[in-house]
N, C-alpha and C positions, 0 to 999 in steps of 0.2 A: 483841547482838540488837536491830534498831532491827523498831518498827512501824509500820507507815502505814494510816492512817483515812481509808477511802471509802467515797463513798457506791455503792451496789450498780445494778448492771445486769443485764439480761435473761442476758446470757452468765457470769452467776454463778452460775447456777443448779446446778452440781453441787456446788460448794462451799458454795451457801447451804444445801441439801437435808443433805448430811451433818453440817454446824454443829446444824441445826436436830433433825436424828435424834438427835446426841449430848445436846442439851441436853435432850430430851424422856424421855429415860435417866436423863441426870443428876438431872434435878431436875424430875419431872413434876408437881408440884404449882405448880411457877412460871407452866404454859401452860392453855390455854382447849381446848388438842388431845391427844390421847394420840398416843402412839410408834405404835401400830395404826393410825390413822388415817391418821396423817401417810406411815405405809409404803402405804396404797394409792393415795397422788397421784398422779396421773402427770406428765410429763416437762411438758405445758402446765400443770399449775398452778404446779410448780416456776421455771418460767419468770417466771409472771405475778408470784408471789411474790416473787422476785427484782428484779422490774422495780423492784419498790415506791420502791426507792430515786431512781427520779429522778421520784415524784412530785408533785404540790406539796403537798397534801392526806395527806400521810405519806410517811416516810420509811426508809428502814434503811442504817446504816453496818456494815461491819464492822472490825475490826482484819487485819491481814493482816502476818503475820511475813514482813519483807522478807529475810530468809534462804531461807526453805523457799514461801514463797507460800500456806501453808498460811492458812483464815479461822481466827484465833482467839478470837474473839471477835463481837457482833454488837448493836447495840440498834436499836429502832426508832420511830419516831412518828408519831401519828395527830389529826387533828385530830378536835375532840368535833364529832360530830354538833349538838347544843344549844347551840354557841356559846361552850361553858367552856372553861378552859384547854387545851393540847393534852397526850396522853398517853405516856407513857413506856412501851412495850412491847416485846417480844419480847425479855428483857434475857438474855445469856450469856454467860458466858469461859470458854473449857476450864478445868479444875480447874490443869494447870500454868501458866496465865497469870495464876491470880487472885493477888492479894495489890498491896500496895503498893511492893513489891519491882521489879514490871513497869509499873503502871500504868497497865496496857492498860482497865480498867474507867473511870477516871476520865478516859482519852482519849476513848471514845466517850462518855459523859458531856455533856463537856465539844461534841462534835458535834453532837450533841441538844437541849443546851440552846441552841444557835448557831440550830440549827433554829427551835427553838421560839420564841425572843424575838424572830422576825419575823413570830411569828403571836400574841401578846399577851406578858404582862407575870409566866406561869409558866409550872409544870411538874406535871402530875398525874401517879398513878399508882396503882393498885389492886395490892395485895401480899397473896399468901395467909398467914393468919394465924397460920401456921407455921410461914411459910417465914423466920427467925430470922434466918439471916446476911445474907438481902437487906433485910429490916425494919432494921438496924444500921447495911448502907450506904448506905442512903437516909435515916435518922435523922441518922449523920456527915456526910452530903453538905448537908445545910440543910431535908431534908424534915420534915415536919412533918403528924400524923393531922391529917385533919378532921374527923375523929370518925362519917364516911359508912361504910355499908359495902352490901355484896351479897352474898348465898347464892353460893357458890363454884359454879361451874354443875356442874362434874365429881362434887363431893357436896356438895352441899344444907347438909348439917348442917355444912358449914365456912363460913367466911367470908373474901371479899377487901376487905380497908382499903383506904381512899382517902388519901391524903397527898397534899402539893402544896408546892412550892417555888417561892416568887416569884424572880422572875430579876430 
């Protein structure tokens, strides 16, 4: 099973839509949106969202099972508003693509950070303080707290970490 990592277009949009429903299922304390919300988009926001991928100002890859064409996977990047490093967002793998076995996590990764080292010299990211297995691969991958954090906007009484890895 071979996968191929691109970056996303406007005509992605039914595959970015269902990635992004699945992940919001899977693991809604990862996003800034609930599943409810994200079901009343309509087909132009879906689009616009989609486009992000080409550009320049953020970005999104996804993984793409060159078997099935199926998206498996997706992350994405934003530049800080304030001029600070760029961020690491929208992070997902289907549950059968995660692990080390596939790779598929550490290939878009690895897209992101390509991204990112042409717009400075790291990599931020804000992680619900919960969210354990992502806190683990971004601990293994070289990230490191900053010790920042923010009220988690979905509930207040949680918090999202800031970590950041120099490239």
């Amino acid at each position: 099973m071979g996968i191929t990592v691109r970056r996303t277009t406007e005509d992605d949009w039914v595959r970015m839509r269902a990635l992004r429903l699945q992940a919001l299922q899977d693991t809604p304390m990862a996003y800034l949106q609930t599943y409810e919300r994200a079901l009343e988009l309509g087909e132009d926001d879906w689009r616009e969202y989609a486009a992000r991928g080409q550009e320049s100002g953020r970005t999104f890859v996804v993984a793409v099972d060159d078997e099935s064409g199926e998206f498996v996977g997706m992350m994405g990047g934003a530049t800080d508003r304030d001029g600070g490093a760029p961020y690491l967002v929208a992070v997902f793998v289907a549950p059968e693509w995660r692990g080390a076995r596939h790779g598929v996590t550490d290939l878009l990764l690895e897209a992101i950070e390509d991204w990112a080292r042409e717009r400075g010299g790291a990599l931020q990211l804000d992680v619900h303080e919960d969210n354990l297995r992502a806190k683990r691969y971004y601990e293994n991958h070289g990230f490191v707290p900053t010790g920042k954090w923010m009220p988690y906007p979905l509930d207040r009484s949680k918090r999202e970490l800031n970590m950041i890895k120099r490239l």
